[in-house]
N, C-alpha and C positions, 0 to 999 in steps of 0.2 A: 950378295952385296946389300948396305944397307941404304936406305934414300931416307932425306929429311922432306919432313915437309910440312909449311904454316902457309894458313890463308892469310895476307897480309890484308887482305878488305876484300867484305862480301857484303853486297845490299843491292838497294835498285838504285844507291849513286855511283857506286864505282868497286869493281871486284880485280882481283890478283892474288895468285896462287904462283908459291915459292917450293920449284921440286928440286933439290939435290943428291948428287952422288958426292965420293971424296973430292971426285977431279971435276966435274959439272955441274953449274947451275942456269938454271932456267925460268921463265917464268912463265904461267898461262894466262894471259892477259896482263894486260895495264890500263886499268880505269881511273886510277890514281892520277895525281895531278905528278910531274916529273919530281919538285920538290917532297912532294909527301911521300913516291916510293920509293925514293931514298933515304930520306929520313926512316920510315918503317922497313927497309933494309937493313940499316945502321942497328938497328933493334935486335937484330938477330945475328948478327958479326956480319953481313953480306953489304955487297955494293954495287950498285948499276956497272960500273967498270968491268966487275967479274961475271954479272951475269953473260952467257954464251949465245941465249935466243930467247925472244919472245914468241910463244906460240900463239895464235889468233884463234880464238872458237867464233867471232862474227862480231861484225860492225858495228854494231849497238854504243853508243859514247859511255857508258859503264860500263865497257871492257876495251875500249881503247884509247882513253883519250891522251895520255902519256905518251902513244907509240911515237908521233913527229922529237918530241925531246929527249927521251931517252937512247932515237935511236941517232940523232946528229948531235947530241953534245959526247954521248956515250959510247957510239958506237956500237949499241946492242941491236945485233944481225935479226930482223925479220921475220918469222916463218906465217905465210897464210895462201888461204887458195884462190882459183881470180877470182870469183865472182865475192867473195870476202874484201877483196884488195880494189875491184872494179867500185865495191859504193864508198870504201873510204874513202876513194881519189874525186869524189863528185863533192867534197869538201878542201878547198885551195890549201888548206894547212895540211892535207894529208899526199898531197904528191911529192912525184919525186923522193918516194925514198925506195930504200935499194931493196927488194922484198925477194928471199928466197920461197918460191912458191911450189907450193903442193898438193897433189890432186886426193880429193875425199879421198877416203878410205885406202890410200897408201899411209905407209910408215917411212921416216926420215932417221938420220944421226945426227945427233949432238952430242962432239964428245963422246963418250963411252955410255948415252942413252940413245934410246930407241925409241922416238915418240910415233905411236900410229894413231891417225885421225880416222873420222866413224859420222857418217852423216847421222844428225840428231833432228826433232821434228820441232820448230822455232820459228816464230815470224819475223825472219829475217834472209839471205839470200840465199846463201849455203853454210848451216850452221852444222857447227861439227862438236863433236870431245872427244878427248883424249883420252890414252893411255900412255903413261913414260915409264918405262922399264929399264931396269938397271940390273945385269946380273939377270936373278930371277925374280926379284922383285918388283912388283908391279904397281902403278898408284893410277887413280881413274881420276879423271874431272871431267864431270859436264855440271855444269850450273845455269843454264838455260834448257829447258824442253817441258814438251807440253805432255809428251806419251813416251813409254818405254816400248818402244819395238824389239821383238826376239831377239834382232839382232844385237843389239845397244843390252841386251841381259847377257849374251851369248862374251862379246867383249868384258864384260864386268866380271865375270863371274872366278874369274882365276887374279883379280887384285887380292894384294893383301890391305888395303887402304882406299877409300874413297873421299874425293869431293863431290858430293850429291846437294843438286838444289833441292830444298825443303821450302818452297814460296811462301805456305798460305793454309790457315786453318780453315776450312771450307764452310764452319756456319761463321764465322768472322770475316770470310768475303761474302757471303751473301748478306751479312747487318750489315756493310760499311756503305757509304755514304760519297758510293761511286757511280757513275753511270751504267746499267746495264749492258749495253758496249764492249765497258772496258771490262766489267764481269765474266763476259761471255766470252772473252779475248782471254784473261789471264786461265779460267778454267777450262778451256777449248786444246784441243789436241795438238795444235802449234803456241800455248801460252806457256803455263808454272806446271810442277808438279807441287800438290797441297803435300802436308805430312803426313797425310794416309796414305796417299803414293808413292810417296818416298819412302816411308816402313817398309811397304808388300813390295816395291824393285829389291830394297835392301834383303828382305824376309826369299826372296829367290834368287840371286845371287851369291848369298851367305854360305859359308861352310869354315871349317876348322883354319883353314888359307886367312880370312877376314880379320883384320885387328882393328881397326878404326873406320868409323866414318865421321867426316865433318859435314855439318848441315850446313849449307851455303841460300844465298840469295831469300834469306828470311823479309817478308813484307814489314814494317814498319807499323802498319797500320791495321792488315790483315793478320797478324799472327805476333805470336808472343815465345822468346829465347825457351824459356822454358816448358811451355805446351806444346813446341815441335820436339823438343829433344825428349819430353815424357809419349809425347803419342809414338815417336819411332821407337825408342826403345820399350816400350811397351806392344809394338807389333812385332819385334824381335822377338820379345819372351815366349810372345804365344808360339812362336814356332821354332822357341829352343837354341833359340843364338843370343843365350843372354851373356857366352864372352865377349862380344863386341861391344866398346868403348865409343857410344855415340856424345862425341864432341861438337862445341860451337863456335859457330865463326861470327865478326860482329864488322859494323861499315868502320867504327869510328876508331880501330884498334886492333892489332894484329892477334890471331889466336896461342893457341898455345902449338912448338915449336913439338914436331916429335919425330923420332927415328921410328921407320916400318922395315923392317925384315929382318 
């Protein structure tokens, strides 16, 4: 079976990720405002009406702030775990919606996919990423984490497609003109992965299975489209997986739309 898939918005203002089968669509997250992810639906032939679930990887308001409208104008069902669902609802616009909910590290159905969640290391309550599987085909997203755990390489390792966050070129957060703080929060073990660690996760994960990854969650100020996508693919080469197709995702426009398997 073949899956599409475009990052509709990746940044540190609002991310969403658009996965398809023939008969199934989904999204992973809504950071988007209601009006812009459908408009940037629209872009790609889809529509709030047809997506089937939103899956939640954690509360953070750049990946949920759309969830109250898109799921009471549109109807699009839910999916997250409590303690995910427990600090949306400690904001008055985020109760009372109908949340089909899911314990870490189970897998669900949507449709004729199979989304399984996977605790990720994140300063936020219980942050997870997926895997949605269609057929045999596999697509990964996590776009928040601080460290790859065995585990979280063990899940990746059999996609044919990833969304991987690429946060942060590591001497451009240490020149930037932040608070040490927030330094020691974005490169600490529950913050970003820079593009070095997103290369060496990809560079062990990787094999002939692998066709794309999309860089996601690129800093604005800490890193540059092109110096993540040359330093991953460049740590790719060194270990010989120079078929893979490292592509970019961007906040203010959707990426490029592609078929995996």
């Amino acid at each position: 079976m073949s899956l599409t898939l475009c990052v509709l918005a990746s940044g540190s203002a609002a991310n969403c990720v658009y996965v398809a089968s023939e008969r199934t669509r989904i999204l992973i997250d809504a950071g988007l405002s209601g009006r812009e992810t459908a408009r940037r639906l629209a872009q790609i032939g889809a529509a709030p009406e047809t997506i089937a679930a939103i899956c939640v990887t954690h509360e953070h308001e750049d990946h949920s702030a759309a969830l109250p409208i898109l799921h009471r104008r549109w109807r699009v069902p839910l999916y997250g775990n409590s303690a995910t669902i427990e600090a949306l609802e400690r904001d008055a616009r985020r109760r009372n919606l109908a949340w089909r909910v899911f314990a870490t590290g189970s897998a669900f159905e949507v449709g004729d996919l199979r989304v399984e969640s996977f605790s990720v290391p994140h300063d936020s309550y219980d942050p997870v990423g997926f895997v949605v599987q269609g057929g045999g085909t596999r697509v990964g997203v996590v776009t928040d984490m601080g460290t790859a755990t065995g585990a979280i390489r063990e899940r990746l390792k059999t996609c044919a497609a990833l969304v991987l966050e690429s946060n942060h070129d590591e001497q451009l957060l240490k020149d930037a003109a932040r608070p040490w703080s927030l330094k020691q929060r974005i490169a600490g073990r529950q913050g970003h992965l820079s593009n070095t660690q997103s290369g060496e996760l990809l560079a062990a994960v990787a094999g002939p299975h692998l066709q794309t990854v999309f860089l996601a969650h690129l800093s604005r100020e800490c890193n540059r489209p092109e110096l993540a996508q040359r330093t991953v693919a460049d740590v790719l080469a060194r270990h010989g997986w120079t078929h893979v197709a490292v592509r970019l995702t961007y906040p203010d426009r959707v990426s490029e739309v592609v078929a995996v398997g």
